[in-house]
C-alpha positions as CSV (number, residue, x, y, z in Angstrom):
1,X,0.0,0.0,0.0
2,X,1.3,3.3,-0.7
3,X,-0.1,6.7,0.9
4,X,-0.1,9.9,-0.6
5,X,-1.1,13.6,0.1
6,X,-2.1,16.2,-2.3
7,X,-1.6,20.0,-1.7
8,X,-4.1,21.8,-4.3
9,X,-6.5,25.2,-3.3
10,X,-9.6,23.7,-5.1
11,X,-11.8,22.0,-3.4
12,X,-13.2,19.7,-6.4
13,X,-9.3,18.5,-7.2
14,X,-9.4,16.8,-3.4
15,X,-13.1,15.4,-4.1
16,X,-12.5,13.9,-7.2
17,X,-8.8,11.9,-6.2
18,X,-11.1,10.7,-3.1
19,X,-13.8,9.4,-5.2
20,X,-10.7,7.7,-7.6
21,X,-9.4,6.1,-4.5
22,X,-11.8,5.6,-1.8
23,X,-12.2,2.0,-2.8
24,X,-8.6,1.0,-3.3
25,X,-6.3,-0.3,-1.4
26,X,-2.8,0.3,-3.1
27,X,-2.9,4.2,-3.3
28,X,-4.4,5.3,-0.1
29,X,-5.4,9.0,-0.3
30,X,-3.5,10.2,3.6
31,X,-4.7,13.8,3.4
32,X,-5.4,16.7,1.4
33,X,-4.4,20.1,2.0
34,X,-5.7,23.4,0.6
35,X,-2.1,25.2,1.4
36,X,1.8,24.6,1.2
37,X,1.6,25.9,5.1
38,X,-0.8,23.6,6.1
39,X,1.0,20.5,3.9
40,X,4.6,21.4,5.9
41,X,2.9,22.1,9.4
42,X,1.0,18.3,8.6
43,X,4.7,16.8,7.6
44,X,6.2,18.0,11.1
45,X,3.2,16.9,12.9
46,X,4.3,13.4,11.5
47,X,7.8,14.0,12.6
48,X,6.7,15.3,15.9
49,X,4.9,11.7,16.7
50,X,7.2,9.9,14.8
51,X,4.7,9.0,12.3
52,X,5.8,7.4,8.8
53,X,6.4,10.2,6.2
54,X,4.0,9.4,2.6
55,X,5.3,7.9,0.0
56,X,3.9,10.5,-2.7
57,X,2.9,14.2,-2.6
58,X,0.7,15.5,-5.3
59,X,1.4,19.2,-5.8
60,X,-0.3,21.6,-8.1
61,X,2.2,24.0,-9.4
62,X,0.3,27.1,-9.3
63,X,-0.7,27.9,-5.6
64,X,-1.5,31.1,-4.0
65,X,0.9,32.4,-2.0
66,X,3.5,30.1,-2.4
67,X,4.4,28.1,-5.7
68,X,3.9,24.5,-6.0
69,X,7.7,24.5,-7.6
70,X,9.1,25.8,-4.0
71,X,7.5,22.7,-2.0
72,X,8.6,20.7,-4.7
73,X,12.4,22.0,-4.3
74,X,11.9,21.6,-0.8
75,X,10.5,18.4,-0.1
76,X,13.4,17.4,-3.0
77,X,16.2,18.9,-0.8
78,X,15.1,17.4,2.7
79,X,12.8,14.7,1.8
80,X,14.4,13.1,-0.9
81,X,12.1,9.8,-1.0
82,X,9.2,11.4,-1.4
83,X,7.6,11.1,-5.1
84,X,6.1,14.3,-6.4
85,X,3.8,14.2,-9.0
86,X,3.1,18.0,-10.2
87,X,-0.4,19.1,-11.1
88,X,-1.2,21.8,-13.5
89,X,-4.2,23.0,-15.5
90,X,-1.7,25.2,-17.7
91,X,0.5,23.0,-20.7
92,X,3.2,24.8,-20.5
93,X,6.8,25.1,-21.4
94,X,7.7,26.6,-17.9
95,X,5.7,24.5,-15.7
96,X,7.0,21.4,-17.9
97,X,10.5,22.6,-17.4
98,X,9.9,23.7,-13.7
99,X,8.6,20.3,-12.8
100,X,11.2,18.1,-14.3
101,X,14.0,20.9,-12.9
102,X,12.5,20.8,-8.9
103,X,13.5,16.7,-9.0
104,X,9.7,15.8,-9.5
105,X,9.2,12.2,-10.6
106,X,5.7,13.5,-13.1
107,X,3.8,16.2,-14.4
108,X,0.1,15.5,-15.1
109,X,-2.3,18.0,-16.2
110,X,-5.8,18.8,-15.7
111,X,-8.6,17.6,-16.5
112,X,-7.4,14.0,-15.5
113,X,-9.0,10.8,-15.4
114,X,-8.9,7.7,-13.0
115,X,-6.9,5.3,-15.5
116,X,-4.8,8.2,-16.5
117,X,-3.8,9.1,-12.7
118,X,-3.8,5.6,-11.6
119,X,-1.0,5.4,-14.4
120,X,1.1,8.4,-13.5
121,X,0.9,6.8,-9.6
122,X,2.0,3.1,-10.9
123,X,4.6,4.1,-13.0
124,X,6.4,6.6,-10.1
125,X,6.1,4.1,-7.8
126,X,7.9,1.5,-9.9
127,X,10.7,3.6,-10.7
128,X,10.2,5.5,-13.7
129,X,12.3,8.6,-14.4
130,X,9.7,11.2,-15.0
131,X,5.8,10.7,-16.0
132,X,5.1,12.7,-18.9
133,X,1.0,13.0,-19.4
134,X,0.7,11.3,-22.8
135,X,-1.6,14.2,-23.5
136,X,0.8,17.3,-23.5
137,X,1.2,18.8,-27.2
138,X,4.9,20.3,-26.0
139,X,7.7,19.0,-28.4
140,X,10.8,18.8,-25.9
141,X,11.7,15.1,-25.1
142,X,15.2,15.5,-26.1
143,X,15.5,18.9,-23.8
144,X,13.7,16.9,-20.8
145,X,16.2,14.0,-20.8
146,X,18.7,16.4,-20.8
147,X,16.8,18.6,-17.7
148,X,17.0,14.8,-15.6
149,X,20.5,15.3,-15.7
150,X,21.2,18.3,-15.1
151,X,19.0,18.9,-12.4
152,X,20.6,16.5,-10.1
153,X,23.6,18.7,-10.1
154,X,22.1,21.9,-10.3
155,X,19.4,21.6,-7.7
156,X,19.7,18.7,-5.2
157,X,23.8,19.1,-4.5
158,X,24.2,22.3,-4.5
159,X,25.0,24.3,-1.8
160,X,27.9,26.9,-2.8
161,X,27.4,28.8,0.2
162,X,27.9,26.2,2.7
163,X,24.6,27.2,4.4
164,X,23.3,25.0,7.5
165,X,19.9,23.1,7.1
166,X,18.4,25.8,9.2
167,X,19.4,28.4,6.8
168,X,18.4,26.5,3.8
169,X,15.1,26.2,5.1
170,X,14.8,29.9,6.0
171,X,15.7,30.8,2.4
172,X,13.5,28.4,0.7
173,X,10.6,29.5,3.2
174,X,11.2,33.3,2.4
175,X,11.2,32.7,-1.0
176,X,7.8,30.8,-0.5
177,X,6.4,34.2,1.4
178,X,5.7,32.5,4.3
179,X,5.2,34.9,7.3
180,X,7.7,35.8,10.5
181,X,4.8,33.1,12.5
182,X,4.6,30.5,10.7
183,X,8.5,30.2,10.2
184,X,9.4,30.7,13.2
185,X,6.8,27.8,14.0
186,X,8.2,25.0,11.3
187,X,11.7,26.3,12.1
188,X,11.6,25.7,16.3
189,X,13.1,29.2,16.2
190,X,11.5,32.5,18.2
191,X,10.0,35.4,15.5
192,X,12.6,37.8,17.0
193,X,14.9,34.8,15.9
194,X,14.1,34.7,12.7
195,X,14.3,38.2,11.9
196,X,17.9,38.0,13.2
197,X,18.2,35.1,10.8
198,X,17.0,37.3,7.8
199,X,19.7,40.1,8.8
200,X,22.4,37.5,9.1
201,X,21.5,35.6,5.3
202,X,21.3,39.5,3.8
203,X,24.9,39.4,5.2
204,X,25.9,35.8,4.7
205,X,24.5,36.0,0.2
206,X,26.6,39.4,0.3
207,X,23.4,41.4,-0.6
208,X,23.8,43.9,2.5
209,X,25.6,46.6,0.2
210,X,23.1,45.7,-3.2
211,X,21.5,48.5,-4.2
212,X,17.9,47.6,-3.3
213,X,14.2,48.8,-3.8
214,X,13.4,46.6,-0.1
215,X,15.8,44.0,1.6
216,X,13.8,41.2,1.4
217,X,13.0,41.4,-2.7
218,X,16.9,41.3,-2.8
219,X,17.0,38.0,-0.6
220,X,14.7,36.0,-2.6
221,X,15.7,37.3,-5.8
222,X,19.3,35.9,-4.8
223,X,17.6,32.8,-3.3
224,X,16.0,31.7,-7.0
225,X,19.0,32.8,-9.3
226,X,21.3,31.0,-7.2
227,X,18.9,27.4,-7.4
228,X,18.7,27.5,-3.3
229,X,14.8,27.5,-3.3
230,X,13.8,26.9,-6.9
231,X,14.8,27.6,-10.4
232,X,14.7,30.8,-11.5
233,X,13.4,30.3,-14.8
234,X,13.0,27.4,-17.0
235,X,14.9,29.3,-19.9
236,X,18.4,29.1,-17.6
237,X,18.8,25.5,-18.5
238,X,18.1,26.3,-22.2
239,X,20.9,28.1,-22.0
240,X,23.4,26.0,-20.5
């Protein structure tokens, strides 16, 4: 049996993968969030009790307030195990790109069927590379083989600052636009803490003499270009 979550603001998405899988038993449907706040606060709850971690997070890539590509990074960077299928209603070149470049193991579009999803699920599971819904007209296989490699490189072992995991999380959290609360909540940290963690990364990225229109814009600018909470943009890797 595997059990998977879904993080996805509609609330038809979450009815219809219920209905797919209330009757089965090898893809168990663990919980459905309607935020990437309340999916991370649910993942150190499970921590907390020492409660076994899913085995595959369905993520749609366009969430308010914080993009589906920055849990994807995350979950990529400190839970590596984790499968990620990405869920989009827009067949795009970027979100294509975006998916394949956070280390997600699919990218499915909507409107999806049971025997289409039931597919994507099987096939991650089993070990395939990257699920590619059969119905996306975009005509990049070659560039997305390509993208599998490079990603690994690019987004999962780097760390050219030599940040701690603390500070990687901060950063990626920033970028996210989650508030002083709620990070000072996932992180264990005070909020007077954490502010003194955002002055010391302004001064530990080398951004505290940058020219700036606000501080923080100049943190998660840095944060993206520099692949420490999610790639910048898809057209980077086109031109490496």
């Amino acid at each position: 049996m595997y059990r998977f979550v879904m993080v996805d603001d509609h609330y038809r998405t979450h009815w219809r993968f219920r209905d797919f899988f209330i009757k089965r038993t090898d893809f168990v449907m663990e919980k459905a969030c309607y935020s990437v706040y309340e999916f991370l606060v649910f993942i150190k709850d499970l921590e907390i009790e020492k409660k076994p971690l899913p085995d595959l997070l369905v993520i749609d890539i366009n969430l308010p307030g914080a993009d589906g590509a920055s849990l994807a990074h995350y979950m990529k960077v400190f839970y590596p195990n984790i499968k990620i299928l990405i869920l989009t209603v827009h067949d795009t070149e970027e979100n294509l790109f975006n998916a394949t470049l956070c280390l997600a193991e699919g990218f499915i579009m909507k409107p999806f069927f049971e025997d289409l999803i039931i597919d994507a699920f099987q096939r991650i599971v089993d070990g395939e590379e990257f699920y590619l819904d059969p119905r996306t007209t975009l005509p990049y296989p070659t560039i997305i083989e390509e993208s599998l490699v490079y990603r690994e490189e690019k987004i999962r072992n780097v760390n050219p600052f030599n940040y701690s995991e603390l500070e990687r999380k901060y950063l990626i959290f920033h970028v996210m636009g989650l508030t002083v609360p709620r990070m000072a909540y996932l992180l264990d940290i005070t909020e007077e803490e954490v502010r003194k963690l955002h002055d010391l990364m302004v001064k530990k990225s080398g951004i505290d003499n940058v020219p700036k229109m606000r501080e923080d814009s100049n943190l998660r600018y840095f944060s993206i270009t520099h692949n420490l909470a999610r790639m910048a943009d898809y057209r980077a890797f086109l031109t490496k």
